[in-house]
N, C-alpha and C positions, 0 to 999 in steps of 0.2 A: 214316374214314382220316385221322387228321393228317397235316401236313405241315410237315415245320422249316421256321424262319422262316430259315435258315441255306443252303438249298438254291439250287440256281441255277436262273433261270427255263428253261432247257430241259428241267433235271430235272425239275420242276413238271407244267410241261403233257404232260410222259410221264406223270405219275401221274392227275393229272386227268381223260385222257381216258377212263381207264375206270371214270369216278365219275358217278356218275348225278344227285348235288345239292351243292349247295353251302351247306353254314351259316358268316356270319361273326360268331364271338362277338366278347366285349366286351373291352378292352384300356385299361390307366391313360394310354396315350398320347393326344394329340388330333391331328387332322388336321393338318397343315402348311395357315395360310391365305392361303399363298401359291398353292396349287394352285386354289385359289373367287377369287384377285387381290381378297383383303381383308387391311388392315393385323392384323397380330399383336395382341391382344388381351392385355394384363401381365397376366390368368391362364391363359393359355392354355399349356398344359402342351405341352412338348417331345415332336415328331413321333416317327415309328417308322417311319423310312425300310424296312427289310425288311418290317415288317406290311406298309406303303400298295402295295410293291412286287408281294407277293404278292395281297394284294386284288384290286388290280389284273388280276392277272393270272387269280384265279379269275372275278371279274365278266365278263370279255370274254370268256371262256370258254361261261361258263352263258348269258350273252347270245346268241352268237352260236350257241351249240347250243341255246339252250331249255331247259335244267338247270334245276330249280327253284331256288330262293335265299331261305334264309330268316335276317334280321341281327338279330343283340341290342346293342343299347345303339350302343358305337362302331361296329358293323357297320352301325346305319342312318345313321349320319353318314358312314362312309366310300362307303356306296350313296347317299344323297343327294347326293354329292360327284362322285363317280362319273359321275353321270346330268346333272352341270351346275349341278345346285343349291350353296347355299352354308348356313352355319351360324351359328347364336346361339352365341357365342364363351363367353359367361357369361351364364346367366342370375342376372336381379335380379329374384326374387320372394319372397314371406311363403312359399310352399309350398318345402319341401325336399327339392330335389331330388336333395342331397347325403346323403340318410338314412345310404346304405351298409346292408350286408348284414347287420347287427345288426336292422332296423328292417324284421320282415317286411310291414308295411305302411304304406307312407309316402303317400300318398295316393290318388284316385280317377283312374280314365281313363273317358271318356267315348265309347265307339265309333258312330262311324255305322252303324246297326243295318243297311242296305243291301250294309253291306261281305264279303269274304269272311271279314275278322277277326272279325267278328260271326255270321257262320253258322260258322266254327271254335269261337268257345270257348263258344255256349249248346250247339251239339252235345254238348260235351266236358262243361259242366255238365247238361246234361240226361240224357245216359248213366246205364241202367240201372245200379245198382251191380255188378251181376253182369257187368255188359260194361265196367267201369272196372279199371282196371291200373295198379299203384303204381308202375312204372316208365312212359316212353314210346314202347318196345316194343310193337311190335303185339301181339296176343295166340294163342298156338299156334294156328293153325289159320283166324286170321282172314283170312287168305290163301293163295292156292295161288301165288303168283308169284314169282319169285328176289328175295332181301332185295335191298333197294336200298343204295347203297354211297354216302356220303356224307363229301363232305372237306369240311376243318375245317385251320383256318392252328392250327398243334398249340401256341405256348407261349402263347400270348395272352389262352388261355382260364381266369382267374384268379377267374374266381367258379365251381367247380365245387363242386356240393354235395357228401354224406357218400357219394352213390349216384350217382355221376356220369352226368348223360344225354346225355352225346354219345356215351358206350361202350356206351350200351343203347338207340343209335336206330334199330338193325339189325343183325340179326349182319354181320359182315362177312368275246362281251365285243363288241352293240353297242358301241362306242367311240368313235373319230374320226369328225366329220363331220356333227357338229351344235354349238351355242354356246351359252355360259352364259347362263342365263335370269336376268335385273336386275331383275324385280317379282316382290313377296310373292305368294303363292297367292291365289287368285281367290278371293270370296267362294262361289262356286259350291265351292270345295274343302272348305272350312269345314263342321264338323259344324252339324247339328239340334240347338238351343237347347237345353239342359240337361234333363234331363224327357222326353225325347222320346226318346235314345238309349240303347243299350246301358251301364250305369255297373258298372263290375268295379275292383276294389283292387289295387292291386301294390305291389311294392318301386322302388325310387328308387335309384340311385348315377351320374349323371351330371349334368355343369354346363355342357353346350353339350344344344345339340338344331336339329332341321330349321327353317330360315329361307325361305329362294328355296326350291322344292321342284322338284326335279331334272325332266328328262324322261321320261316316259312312268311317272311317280309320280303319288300322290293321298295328301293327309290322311287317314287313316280314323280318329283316334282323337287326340283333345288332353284334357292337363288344364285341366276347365272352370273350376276356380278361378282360372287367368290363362292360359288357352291356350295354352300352349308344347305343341308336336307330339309325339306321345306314339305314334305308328304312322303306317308307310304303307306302301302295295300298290302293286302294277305296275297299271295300267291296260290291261293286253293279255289280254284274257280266257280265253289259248291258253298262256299263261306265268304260271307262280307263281312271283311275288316276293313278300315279305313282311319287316320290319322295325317291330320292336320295342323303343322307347326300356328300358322295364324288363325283367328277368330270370328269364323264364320256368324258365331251369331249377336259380333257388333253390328254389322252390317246388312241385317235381315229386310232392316225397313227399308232400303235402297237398293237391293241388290239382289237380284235371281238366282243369279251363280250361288251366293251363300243359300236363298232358302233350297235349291236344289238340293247342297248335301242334304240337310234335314229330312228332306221330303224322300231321297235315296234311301234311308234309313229304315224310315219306316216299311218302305215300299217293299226294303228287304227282309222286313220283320212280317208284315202280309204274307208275301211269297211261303217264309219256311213254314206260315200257318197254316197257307193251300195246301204244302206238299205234307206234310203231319198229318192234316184231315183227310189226304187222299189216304194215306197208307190206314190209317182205321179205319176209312169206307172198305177197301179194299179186303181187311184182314178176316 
């Protein structure tokens, strides 16, 4: 279900409450870093006052209900942002992070093989072909449960591929009251030495990325060639969040791994529906 960026926040959370996840795609605007109280950065590209406002607004949401949440590119900056954390305004490295959507693979990520991003997409690469699906559509019959219904901030989203996957991902706010975290991730956050972890290809179109990593977040994936943060997961075993610096759904029509996240999403969007309907069978 998108949502204009154009609506007012009471209209929002009437649409919202009967969405079961939240995906926040990727957007040419950068965070205002005045909201992480760091000086503006001379490339830091001009905010998106209505995106940041609806983010917002879906994040406290999905927080505060347990909604799953899954972010591409500026969706894990604006969730990092979110949760406290602050951001590498530009990065300065040899690796190109700026490839853009010409460049279906602009470098490596390295996931911490422990993470659920890592039992997400060898799942999704290890799928039988006969149980693999060139959209991110579940597949007729692989569920008996009501499609899960998922909002999406609606103009933002500017990298849609030829088969758009946010129209085939089903038919169809913790917030105040914690403070911004001033030291870099623990090396306890930090992946398993090169060699040891999950290493998959993706595409590249961003030039900020997670620095302080927010609250109740975890690293799960950096590029190893100069470690800039490349994923991270909620650390609450009971809530799927998930955020992805690259663009899973250029590469839907070729690749498992990507529609996997998709198909993760929902699947987490199902689940909290099971467990909701139990607790009113039960009550």
């Amino acid at each position: 279900m998108p949502i204009s960026l154009d609506q007012a926040p009471a209209e929002v959370m009437k649409l919202i409450a009967g969405c079961d996840a939240v995906l926040l795609p990727g957007s040419k605007a950068d965070v205002n870093p005045e909201i992480y109280a760091r000086p503006q950065h001379k490339k830091t590209a001009p905010a998106d006052p209505k995106r940041h406002t609806l983010d917002e607004l879906l994040l406290q949401d999905a927080y505060t209900m347990r909604k799953p949440i899954l972010c591409i590119c500026y969706g894990l900056q604006t969730l990092n942002v979110h949760r406290t954390g602050t951001l590498l305004q530009h990065i300065e490295s040899a690796v190109n992070h700026e490839a853009g959507r010409k460049v279906p693979i602009a470098h490596k990520v390295e996931v911490d093989p422990g993470s659920k991003l890592a039992e997400i997409v060898t799942s999704g690469a290890k799928a039988p072909l006969s149980q693999q699906s060139s959209s991110p559509r579940l597949k007729p019959g692989a569920s008996t449960d009501p499609p899960a219904s998922v909002v999406i901030p609606a103009s933002s989203f500017h990298d849609q591929t030829a088969t758009d996957p946010v129209s085939n991902l089903g038919p169809s706010m913790e917030g105040p009251g914690f403070s911004r975290a001033e030291t870099p991730a623990t090396d306890s956050q930090a992946l398993a030495p090169e060699g040891t972890g999950l290493v998959i290809p993706v595409n590249s179109s961003h030039h900020q990325s997670a620095e302080v990593v927010g609250d109740g977040l975890r690293v799960v994936a950096r590029c190893p060639d100069d470690g800039i943060v490349e994923a991270l997961e909620g650390t609450s075993p009971d809530h799927f969040v998930l955020a992805v610096q690259w663009h899973p759904e250029r590469s839907v029509e070729d690749d498992e791994p990507s529609r996997a996240i998709f198909r993760a999403l929902i699947e987490a969007a199902r689940e909290r529906n099971r467990k909701l309907a139990g607790k009113f069978e039960s009550a």
